[in-house]
C-alpha positions as CSV (number, residue, x, y, z in Angstrom):
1,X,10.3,20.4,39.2
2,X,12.1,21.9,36.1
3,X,14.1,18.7,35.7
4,X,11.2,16.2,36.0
5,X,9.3,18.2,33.3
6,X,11.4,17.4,31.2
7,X,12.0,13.9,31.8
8,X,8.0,14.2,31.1
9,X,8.2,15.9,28.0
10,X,11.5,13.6,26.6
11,X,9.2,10.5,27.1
12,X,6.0,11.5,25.8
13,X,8.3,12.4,22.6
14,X,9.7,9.4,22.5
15,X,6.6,7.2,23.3
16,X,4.1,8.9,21.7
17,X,5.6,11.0,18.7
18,X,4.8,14.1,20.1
19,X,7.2,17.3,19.3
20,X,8.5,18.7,22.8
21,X,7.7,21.8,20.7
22,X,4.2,21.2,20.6
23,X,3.9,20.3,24.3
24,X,5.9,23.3,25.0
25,X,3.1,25.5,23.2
26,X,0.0,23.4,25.2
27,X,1.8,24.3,28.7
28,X,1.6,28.1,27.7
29,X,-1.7,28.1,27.0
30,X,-2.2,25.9,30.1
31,X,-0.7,28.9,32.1
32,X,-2.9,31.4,29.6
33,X,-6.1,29.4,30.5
34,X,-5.2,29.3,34.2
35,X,-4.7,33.4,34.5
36,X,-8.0,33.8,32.8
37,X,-9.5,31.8,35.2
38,X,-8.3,33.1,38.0
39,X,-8.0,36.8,36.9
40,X,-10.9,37.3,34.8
41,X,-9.0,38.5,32.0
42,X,-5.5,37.2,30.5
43,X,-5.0,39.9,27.8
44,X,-2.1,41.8,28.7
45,X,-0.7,38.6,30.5
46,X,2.6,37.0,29.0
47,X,4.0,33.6,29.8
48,X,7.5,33.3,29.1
49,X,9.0,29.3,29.3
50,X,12.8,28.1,28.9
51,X,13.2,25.3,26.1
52,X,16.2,24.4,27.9
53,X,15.2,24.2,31.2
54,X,11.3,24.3,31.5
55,X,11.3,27.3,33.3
56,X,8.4,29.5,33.1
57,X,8.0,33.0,34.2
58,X,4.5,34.8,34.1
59,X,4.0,38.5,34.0
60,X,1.0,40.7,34.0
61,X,1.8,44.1,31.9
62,X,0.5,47.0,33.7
63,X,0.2,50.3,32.8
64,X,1.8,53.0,35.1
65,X,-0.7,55.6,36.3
66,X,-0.6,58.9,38.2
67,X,-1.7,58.1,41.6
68,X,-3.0,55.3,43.5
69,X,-6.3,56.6,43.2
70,X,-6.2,56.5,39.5
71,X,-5.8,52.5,39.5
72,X,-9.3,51.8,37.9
73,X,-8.3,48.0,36.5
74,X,-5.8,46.4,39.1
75,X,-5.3,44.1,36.4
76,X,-4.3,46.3,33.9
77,X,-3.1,49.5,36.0
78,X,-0.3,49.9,38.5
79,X,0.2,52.8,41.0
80,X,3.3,54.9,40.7
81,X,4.4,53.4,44.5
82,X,4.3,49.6,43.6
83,X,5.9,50.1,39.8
84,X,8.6,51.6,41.3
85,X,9.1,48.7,43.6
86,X,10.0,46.5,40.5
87,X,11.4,49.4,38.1
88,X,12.3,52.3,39.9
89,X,13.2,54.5,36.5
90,X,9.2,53.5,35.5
91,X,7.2,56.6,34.5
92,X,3.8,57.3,34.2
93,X,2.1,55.6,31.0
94,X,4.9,53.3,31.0
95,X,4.0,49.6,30.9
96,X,5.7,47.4,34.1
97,X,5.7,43.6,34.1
98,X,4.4,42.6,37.0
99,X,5.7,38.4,38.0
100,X,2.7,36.0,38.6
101,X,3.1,33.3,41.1
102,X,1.2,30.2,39.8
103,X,1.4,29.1,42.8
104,X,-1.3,31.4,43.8
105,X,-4.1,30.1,41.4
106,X,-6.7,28.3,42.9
107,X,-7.7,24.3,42.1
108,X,-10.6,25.0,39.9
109,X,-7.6,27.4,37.7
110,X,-4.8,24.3,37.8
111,X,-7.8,22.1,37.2
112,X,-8.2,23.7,33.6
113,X,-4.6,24.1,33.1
114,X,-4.3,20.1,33.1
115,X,-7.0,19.7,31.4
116,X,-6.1,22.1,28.3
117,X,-2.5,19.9,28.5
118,X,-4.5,16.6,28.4
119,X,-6.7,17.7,25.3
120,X,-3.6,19.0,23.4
121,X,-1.7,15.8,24.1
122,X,-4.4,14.0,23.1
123,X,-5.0,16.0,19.5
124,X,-0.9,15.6,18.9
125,X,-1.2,12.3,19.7
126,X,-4.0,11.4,16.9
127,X,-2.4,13.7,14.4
128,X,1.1,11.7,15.3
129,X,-0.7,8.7,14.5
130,X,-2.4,10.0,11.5
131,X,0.7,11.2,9.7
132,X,2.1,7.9,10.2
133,X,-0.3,5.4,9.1
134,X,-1.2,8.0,6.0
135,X,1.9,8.1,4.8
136,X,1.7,3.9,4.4
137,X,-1.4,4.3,3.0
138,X,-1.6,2.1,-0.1
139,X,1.0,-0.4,1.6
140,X,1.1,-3.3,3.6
141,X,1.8,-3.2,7.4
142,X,2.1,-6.4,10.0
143,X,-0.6,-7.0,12.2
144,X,-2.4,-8.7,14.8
145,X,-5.8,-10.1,15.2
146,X,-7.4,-8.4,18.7
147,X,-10.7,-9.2,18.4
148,X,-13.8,-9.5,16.2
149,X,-16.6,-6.8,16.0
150,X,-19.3,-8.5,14.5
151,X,-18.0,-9.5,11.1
152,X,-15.2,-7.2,11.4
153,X,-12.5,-7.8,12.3
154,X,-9.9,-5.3,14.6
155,X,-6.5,-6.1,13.6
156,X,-3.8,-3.6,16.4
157,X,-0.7,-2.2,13.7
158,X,1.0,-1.2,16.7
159,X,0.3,2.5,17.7
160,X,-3.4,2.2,16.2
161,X,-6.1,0.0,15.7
162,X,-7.1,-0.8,12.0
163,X,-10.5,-2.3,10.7
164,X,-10.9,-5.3,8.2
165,X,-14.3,-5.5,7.2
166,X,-16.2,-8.7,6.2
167,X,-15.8,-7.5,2.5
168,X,-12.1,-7.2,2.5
169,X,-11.8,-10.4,4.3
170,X,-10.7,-13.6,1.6
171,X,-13.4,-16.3,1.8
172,X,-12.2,-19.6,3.6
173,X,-9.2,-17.5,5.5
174,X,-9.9,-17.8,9.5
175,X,-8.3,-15.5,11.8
176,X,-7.7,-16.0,15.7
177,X,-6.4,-13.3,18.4
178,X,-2.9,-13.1,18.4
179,X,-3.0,-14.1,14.7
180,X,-0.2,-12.4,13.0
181,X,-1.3,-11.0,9.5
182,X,0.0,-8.4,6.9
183,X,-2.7,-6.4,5.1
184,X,-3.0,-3.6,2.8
185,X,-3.9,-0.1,3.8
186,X,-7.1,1.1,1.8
187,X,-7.7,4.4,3.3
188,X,-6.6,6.0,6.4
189,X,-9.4,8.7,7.3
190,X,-9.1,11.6,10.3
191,X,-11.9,11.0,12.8
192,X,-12.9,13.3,15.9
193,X,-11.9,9.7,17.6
194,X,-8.6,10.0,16.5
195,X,-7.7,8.1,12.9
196,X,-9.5,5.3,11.4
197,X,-8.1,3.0,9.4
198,X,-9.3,0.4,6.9
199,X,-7.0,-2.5,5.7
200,X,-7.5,-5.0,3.1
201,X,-6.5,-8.9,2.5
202,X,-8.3,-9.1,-0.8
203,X,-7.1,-6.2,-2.5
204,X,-4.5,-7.0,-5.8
205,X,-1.5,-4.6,-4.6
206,X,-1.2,-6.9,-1.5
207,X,0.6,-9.0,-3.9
208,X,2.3,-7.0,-5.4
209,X,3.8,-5.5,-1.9
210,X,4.7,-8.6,-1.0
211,X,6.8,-8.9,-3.9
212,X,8.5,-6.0,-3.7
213,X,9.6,-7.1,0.0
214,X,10.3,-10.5,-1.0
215,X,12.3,-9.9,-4.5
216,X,15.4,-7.5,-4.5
217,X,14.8,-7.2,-8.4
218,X,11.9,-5.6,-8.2
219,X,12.2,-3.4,-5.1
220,X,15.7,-1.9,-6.9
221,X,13.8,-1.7,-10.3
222,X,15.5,-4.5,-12.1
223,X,12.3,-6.0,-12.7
224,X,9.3,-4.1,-12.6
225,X,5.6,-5.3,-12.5
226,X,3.1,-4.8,-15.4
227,X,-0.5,-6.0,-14.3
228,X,-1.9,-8.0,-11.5
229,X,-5.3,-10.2,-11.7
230,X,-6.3,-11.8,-8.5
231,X,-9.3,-13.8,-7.1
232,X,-8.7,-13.5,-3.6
233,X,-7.9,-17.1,-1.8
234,X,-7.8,-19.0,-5.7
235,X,-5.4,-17.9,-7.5
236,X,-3.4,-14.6,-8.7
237,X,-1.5,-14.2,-12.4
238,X,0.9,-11.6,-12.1
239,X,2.9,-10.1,-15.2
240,X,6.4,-9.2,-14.9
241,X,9.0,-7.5,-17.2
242,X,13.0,-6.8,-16.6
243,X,14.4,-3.9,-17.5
244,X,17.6,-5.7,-17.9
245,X,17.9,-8.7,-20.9
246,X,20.5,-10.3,-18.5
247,X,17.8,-10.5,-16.0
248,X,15.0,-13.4,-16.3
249,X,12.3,-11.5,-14.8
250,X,9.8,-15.0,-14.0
251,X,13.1,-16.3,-12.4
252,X,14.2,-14.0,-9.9
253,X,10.0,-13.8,-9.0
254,X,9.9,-17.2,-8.1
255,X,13.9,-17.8,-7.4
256,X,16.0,-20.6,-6.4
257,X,13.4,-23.9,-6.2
258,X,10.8,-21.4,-5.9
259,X,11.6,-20.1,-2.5
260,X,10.6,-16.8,-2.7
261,X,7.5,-17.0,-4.0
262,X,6.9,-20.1,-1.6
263,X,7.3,-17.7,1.0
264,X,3.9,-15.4,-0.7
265,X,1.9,-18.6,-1.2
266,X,2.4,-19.4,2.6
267,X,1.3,-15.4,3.7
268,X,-1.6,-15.7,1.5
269,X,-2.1,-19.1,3.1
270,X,-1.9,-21.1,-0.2
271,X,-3.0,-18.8,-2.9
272,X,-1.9,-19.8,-6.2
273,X,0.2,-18.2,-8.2
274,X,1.0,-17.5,-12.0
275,X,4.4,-15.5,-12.8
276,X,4.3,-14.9,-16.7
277,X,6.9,-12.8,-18.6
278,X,5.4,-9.1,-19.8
279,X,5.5,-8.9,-23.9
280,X,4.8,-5.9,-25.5
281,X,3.6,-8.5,-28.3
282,X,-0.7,-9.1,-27.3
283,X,-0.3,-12.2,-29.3
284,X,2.7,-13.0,-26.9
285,X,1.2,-11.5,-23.9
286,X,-2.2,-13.5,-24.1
287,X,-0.2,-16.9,-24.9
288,X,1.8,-16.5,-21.9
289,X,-1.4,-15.0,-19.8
290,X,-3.2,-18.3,-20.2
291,X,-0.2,-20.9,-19.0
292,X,0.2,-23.6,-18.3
293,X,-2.1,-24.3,-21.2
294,X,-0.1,-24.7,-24.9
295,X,-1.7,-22.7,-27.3
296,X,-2.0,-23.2,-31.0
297,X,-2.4,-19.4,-32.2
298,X,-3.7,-16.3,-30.9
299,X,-5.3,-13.6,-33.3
300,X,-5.4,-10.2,-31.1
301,X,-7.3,-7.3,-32.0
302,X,-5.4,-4.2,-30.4
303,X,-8.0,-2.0,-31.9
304,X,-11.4,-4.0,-30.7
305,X,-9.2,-5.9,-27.4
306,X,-10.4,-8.8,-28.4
307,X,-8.4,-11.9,-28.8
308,X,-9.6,-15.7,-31.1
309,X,-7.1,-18.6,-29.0
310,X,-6.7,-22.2,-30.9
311,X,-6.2,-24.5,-28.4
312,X,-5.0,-28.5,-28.9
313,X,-8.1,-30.4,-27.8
314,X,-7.0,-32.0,-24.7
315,X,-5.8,-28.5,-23.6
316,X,-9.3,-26.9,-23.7
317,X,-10.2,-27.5,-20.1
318,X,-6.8,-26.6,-18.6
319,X,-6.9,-23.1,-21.0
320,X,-10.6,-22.4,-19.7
321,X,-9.8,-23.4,-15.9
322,X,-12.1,-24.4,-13.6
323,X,-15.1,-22.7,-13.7
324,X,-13.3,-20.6,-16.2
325,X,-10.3,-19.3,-13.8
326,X,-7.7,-19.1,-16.0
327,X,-9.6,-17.4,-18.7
328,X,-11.1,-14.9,-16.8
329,X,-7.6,-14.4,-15.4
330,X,-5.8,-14.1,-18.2
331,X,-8.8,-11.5,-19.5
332,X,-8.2,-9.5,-16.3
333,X,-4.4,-9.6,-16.6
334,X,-4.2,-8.4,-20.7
335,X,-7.5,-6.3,-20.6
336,X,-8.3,-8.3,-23.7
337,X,-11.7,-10.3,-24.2
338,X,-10.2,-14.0,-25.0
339,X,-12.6,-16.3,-27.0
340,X,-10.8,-20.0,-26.8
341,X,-11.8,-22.9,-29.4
342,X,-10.2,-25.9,-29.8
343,X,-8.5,-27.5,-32.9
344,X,-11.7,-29.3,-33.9
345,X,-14.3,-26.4,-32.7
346,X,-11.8,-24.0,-34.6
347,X,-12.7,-25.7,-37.9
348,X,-16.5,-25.1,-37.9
349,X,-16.9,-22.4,-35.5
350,X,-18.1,-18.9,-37.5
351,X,-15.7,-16.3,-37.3
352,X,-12.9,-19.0,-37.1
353,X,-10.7,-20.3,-39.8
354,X,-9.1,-22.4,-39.4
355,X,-6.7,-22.1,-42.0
356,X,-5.7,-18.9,-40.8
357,X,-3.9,-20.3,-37.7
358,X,-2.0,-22.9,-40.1
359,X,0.4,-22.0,-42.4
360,X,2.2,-25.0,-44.0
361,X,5.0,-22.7,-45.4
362,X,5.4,-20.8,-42.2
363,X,6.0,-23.8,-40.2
364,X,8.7,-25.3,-42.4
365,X,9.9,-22.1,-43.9
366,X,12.8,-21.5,-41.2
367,X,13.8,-25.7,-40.3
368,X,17.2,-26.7,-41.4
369,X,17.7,-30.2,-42.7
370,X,21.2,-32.1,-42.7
371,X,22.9,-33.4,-45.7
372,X,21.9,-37.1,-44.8
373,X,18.3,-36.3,-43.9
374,X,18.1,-34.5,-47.3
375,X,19.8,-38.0,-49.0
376,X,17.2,-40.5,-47.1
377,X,14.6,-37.9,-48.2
378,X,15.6,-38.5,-51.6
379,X,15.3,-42.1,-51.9
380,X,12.8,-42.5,-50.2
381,X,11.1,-40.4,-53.3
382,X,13.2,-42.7,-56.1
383,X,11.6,-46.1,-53.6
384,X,8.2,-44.3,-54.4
385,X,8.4,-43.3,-58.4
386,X,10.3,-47.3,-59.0
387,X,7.3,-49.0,-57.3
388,X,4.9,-46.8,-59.3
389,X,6.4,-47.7,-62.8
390,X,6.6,-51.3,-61.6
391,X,2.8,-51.3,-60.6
392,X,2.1,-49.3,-64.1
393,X,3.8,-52.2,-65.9
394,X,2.3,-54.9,-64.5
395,X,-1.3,-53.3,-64.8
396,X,-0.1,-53.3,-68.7
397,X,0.8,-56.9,-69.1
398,X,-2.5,-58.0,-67.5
């Protein structure tokens, strides 16, 4: 019996994360629970079981008393006659462990027993589950589709069932049983029903997760991520910055002919996605935050986060996005509030000059010239003053 305890308690360990400790404490209590019943009482009664060999002994602890007659509790007191039959140096007021045979207790006793090991396996159980899916809370776990529950949708992680609710659900996505799916752990909350936990498919760290497992840079700190702006099933911008100069951080995002980040677009089942380089720079930051549009100039306001764009005029629309995507995203991304004009809507829009985002000496102040550019240059300016004196002297003679 000892050895098939065992075998009980080693796979309920194993299957079910339980400590062989813990069960060890519910079958005391089972035995407590089952004296009580059968006794009345379980004060002075003491259960002794054998971690190694899941023996158990139980012993009542009487006290010794005068004379038979004196024996006023038999669950308590023991006559001098019968202690002496299991200590015969036992005195009176001395206290004598009497052995219990559980074999003795009656059904409705072992009935309670199982049950108080049931309940405790069930409560280590929950809190086995609960410790593990809390620890991955705010992290993404693989799972798959069971069924729906009205709008919800019960997605099995393995030992537990998690809940994705219509809200955290990315519009146009369908999902089938068997379905396999990673999601993002929102919140994993202790229920008298054993843990209950909610999952995500819209949330922006699900990106950013799948990043980290897909991109050895970042999970080893190479290259860290800044800020995230997503629109769930549209399109994600995600900022990135190395800690290392050797290390192009956009490049090892989206690495060799964009395979790894191929492999995100496919889990998010086509999402879009924008890597852009960090810059510490707002000017910098909001230029590359609004790719693939080319922009003119950017005046950014650190103090006011607010940012004036010039834009070339057949860039306006790809800048803006459809239905204003890309500008919202690139808001999102630098927390700054981007107003973007074109060249010509630059000029006479208030609050824009236009001559601020020019600068004639700027542009040619650092361009080198060679020697025979410098010569044709030159004549061409001596072609220019002969034909004016030429015209000048001809306007004379007439």
């Amino acid at each position: 019996m000892s050895k098939e305890l065992m075998e009980a308690l080693d796979a309920l360990e194993k299957e079910k994360n339980i400590s062989k400790e813990s069960l060890f404490d519910a079958i005391e209590n089972s035995l407590m629970t089952a004296c009580k019943n059968n006794f009345g009482k379980a004060d002075n009664v003491k259960v002794e079981v054998d971690r190694q060999t899941c023996e158990f002994h139980l012993y009542a602890e009487k006290t010794v008393v005068e004379t038979a007659d004196d024996v006023m509790d038999p669950a308590e007191d023991i006559s001098p006659e019968d202690a002496a039959k299991i200590d015969r140096h036992a005195k009176v007021g001395d206290i004598v462990r009497v052995p219990l045979d559980s074999k003795n207790f009656g059904r409705i006793a072992t009935q309670n027993a199982k049950n108080v090991i049931l309940q405790k396996i069930r409560e280590e159980e929950r809190g086995a589950i609960y410790n593990e899916y809390f620890e991955k809370e705010h992290d993404i776990v693989t799972g798959v589709v069971q069924r729906f529950i009205g709008r919800n949708i019960s997605i099995n992680l393995g030992h537990a069932d998690a809940i994705l609710t219509e809200n955290e659900q990315v519009k146009g996505e369908s999902y089938r049983p068997t379905d396999r799916i990673k999601v993002y752990i929102l919140e994993v909350r202790n229920g008298n029903k054993g843990p209950r936990i909610l999952v995500s498919r819209t949330h922006p760290d699900l990106v950013k997760r799948l990043f980290e497992q897909e991109v050895t840079e970042i999970k080893d700190g190479t290259v860290e991520v800044k800020a995230i702006a997503r629109e769930a099933g549209s399109r994600t911008k995600i900022a990135v910055y190395s800690q290392n100069p050797n290390v192009d951080p956009v490049g090892a995002c989206v690495g060799v002919n964009g395979s790894r980040v191929n492999l995100i677009v496919e889990e998010l089942r086509g999402e879009k996605i924008d890597v852009i380089e960090w810059d510490e720079n707002p000017g910098n930051l909001i230029q590359n935050a609004l790719s693939p549009a080319k922009i003119v100039a950017v005046f950014a306001d650190p103090d006011e986060k607010t940012a004036k764009v010039v834009v070339p005029d057949y860039q306006l629309s790809l800048a803006i996005g459809k239905e204003g995507q890309n500008a919202r995203l690139a808001a999102r991304l630098t927390g700054y509030k981007i107003d973007i004009k074109s060249e010509t809507q630059a000029k006479d829009a208030p609050g824009f000059r236009y001559e601020d985002y020019l600068d004639d000496e700027e542009e040619y102040e650092d361009e080198e010239f060679s020697e025979d550019e410098i010569d044709e240059a030159a004549e061409e300016v001596l072609d220019e003053e002969v034909s004016d004196e030429a015209s000048e002297e001809s306007s004379d003679e007439e």
